[in-house]
C-alpha positions as CSV (number, residue, x, y, z in Angstrom):
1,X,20.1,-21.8,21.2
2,X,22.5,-18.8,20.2
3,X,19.8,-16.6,20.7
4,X,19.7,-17.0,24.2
5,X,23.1,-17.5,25.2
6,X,24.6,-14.7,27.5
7,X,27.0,-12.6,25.8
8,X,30.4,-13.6,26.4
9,X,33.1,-11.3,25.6
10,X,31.6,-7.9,25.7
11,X,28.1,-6.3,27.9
12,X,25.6,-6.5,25.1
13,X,25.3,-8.8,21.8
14,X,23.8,-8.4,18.8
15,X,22.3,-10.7,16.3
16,X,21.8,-9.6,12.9
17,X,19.3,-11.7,10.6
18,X,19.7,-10.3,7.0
19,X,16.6,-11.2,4.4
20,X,14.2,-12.5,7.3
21,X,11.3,-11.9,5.5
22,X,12.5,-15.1,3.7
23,X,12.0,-17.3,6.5
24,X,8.4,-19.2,6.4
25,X,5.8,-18.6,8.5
26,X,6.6,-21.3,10.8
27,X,9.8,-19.9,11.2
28,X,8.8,-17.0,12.3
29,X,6.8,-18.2,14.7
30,X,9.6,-20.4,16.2
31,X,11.8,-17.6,16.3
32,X,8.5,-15.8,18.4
33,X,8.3,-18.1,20.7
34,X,12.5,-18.6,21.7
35,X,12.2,-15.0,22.4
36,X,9.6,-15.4,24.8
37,X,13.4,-17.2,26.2
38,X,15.7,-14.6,25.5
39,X,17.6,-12.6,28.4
40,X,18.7,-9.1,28.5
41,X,21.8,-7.4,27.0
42,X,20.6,-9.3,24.0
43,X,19.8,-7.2,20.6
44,X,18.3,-8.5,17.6
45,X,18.0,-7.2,14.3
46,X,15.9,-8.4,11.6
47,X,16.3,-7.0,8.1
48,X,13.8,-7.5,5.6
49,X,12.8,-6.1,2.2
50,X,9.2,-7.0,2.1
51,X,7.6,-6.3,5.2
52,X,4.2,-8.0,4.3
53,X,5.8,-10.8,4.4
54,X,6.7,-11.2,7.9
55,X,3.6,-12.0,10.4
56,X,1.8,-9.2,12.3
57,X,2.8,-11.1,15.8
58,X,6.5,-10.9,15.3
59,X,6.3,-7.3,13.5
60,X,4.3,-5.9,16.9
61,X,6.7,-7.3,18.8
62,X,10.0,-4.9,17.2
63,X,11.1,-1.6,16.8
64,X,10.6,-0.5,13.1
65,X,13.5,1.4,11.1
66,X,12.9,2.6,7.6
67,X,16.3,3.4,6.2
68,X,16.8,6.5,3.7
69,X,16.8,5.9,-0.3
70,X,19.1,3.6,-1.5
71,X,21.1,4.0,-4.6
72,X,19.7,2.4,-8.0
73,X,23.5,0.3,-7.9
74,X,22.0,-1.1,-4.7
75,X,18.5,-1.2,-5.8
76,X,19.4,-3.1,-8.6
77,X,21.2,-5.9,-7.0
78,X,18.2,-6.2,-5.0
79,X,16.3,-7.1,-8.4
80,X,18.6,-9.0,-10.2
81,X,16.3,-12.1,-10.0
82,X,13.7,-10.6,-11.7
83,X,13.3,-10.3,-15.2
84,X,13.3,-6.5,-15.5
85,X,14.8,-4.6,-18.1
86,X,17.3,-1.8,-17.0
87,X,15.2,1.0,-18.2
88,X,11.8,-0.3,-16.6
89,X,13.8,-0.9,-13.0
90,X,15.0,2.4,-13.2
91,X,11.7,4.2,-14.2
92,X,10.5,1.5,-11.0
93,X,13.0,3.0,-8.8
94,X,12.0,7.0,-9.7
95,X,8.9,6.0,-9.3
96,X,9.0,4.4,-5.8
97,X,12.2,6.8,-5.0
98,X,13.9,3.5,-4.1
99,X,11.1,1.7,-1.4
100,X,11.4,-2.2,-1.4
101,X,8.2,-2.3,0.1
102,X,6.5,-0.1,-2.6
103,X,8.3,-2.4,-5.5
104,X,7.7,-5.5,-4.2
105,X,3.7,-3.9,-4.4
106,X,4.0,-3.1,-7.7
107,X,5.5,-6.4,-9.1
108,X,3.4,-8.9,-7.1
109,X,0.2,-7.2,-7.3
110,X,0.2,-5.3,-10.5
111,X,-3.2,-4.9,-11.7
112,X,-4.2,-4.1,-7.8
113,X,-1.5,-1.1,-8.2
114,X,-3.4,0.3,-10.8
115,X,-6.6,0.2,-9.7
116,X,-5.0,2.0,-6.8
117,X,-3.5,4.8,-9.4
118,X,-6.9,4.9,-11.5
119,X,-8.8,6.0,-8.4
120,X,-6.1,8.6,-6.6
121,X,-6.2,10.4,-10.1
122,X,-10.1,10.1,-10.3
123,X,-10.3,11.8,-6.7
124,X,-7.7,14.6,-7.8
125,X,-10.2,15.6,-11.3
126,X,-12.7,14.7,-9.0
127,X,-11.0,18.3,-7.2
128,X,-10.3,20.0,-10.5
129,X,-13.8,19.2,-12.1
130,X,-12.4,18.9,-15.9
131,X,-15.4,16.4,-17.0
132,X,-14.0,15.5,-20.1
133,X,-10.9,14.3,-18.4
134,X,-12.8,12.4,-16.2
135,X,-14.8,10.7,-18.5
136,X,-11.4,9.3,-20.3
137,X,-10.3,7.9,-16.9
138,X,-13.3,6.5,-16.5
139,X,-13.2,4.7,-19.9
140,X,-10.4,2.6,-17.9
141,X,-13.2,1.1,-16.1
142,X,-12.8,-2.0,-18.7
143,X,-9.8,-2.6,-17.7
144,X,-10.5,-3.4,-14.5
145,X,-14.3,-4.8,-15.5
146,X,-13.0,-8.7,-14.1
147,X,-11.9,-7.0,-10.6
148,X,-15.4,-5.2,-10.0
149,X,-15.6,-6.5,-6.7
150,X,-11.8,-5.7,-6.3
151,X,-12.0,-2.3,-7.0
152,X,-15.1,-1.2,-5.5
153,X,-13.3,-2.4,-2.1
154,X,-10.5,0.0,-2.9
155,X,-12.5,2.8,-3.5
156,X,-14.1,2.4,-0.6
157,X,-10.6,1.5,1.4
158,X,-9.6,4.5,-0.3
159,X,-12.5,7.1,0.7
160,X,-12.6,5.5,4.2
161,X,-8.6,6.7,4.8
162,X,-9.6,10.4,3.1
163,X,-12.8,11.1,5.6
164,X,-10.6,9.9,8.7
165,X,-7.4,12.0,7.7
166,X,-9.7,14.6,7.1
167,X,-11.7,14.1,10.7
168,X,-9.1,13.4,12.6
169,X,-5.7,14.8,10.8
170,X,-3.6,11.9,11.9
171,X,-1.5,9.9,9.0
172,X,-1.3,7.1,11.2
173,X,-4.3,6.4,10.8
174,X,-4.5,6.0,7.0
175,X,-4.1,1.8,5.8
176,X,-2.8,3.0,2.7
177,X,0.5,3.0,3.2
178,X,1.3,3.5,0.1
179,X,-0.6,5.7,-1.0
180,X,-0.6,8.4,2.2
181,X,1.2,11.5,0.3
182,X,-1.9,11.5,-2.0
183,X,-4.3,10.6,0.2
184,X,-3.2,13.4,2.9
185,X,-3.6,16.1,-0.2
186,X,-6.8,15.0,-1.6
187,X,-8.3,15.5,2.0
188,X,-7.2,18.8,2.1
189,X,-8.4,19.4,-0.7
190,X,-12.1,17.8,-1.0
191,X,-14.7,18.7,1.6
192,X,-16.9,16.9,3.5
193,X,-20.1,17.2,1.5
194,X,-18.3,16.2,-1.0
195,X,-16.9,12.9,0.6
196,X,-20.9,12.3,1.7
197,X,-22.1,12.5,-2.0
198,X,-19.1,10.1,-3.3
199,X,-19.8,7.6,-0.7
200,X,-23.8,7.5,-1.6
201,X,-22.8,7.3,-5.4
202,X,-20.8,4.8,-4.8
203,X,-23.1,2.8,-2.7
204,X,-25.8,3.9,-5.7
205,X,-22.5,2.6,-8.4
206,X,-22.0,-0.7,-6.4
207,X,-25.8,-1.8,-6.5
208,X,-26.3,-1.3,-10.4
209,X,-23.4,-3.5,-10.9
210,X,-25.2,-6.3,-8.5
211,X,-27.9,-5.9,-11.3
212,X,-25.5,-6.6,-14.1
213,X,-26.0,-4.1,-15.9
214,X,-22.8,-2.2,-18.4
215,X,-20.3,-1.3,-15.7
216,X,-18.9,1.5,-17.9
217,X,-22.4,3.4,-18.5
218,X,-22.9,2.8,-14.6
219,X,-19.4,4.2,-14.0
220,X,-19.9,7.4,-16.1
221,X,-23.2,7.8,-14.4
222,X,-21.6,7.6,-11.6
223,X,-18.7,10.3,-12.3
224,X,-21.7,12.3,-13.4
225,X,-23.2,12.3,-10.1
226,X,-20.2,13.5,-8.3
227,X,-19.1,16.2,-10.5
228,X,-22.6,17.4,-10.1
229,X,-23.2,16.9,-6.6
């Protein structure tokens, strides 16, 4: 296999895979295993656009490189496939400031995106106190009334990566990688009571819902709570 065969006319050799996240799962893990066989002076380079897609085993395994903001000429070559018009892919690309990764996110899973944006904003009033503003986000609460199970796991995903950040101060730490800028200035600016009461109203949010009752009165109720609390 080329992949381990010795390098022949210079020291080193390098393999460059272009769009490997395209390969299938049980590609990857075929390529995992030959370079279990592979010898020195040998350097492979994977380069992918969607990260997600290539399995946690292989990813441990390499050295990750994120490269600097691409152009929009080059970020729209990327997206030619899709069925985008100009002006959307180029709002897309100011708003992701050109990430592949953070694209691909929005595209695949769209409505999860926003449940992602509904609650980042939340926590920010949540900071600034403006009730009535608060209450208008929370009218988007029907929007998202089919995902209920969805988006309570968010919120808590999302309140479990503010409390650690603001523990422990280490932006590794944080799952959300999309979301870390955000996350790391909520945290500095939210304290720790205040994370305690959210978490309890959310528990308090989470069980009301289990008794079926109007998820946008419980909602409000419990937007109440925390600006209160």
């Amino acid at each position: 296999m080329e992949l381990i065969k010795k390098p022949e006319i210079s020291k080193n050799k390098v393999i460059l895979i272009y769009e490997a996240d395209k390969m299938t799962d049980k590609a990857q893990n075929s390529f995992l295993k030959s370079l279990e066989d592979s010898i020195e002076n040998i350097f492979i380079i994977l380069i992918v656009n969607d990260i997600k897609k290539m399995i946690d085993t292989l990813v441990s395994r390499c050295l990750l490189v994120k490269f600097g903001r691409i152009s929009f000429l080059e970020y729209e070559k990327i997206f030619k496939d899709k069925e985008i018009k100009k002006q959307e892919l180029r709002d897309l690309y100011l708003q992701t400031k050109g990430d592949i990764d953070v694209t691909n996110f929005i595209l695949e899973e769209g409505y999860i995106y926003k449940i992602y944006l509904h609650i980042i904003n939340l926590f920010k009033y949540f900071n600034k106190g403006f009730l009535v503003d608060i209450f208008e986000i929370g009218n988007e609460i029907n929007n998202y009334k089919d995902y209920v199970g969805v988006f309570l796991e968010i919120f808590f995903e999302i309140l479990r990566d503010i409390f650690i950040y603001k523990e422990i101060n280490n932006v590794e730490l944080i799952c959300n990688k999309y979301f870390k800028d955000h996350i790391v200035k909520i945290s500095k600016n939210i304290s720790m009571y205040k994370i305690y009461n959210i978490l309890k109203f959310l528990d308090e949010f989470r069980s009301r819902i289990n008794l079926n009752l109007n998820i946008e009165v419980c909602y409000k109720i419990f937007i109440l709570k925390v600006v209160e609390g």
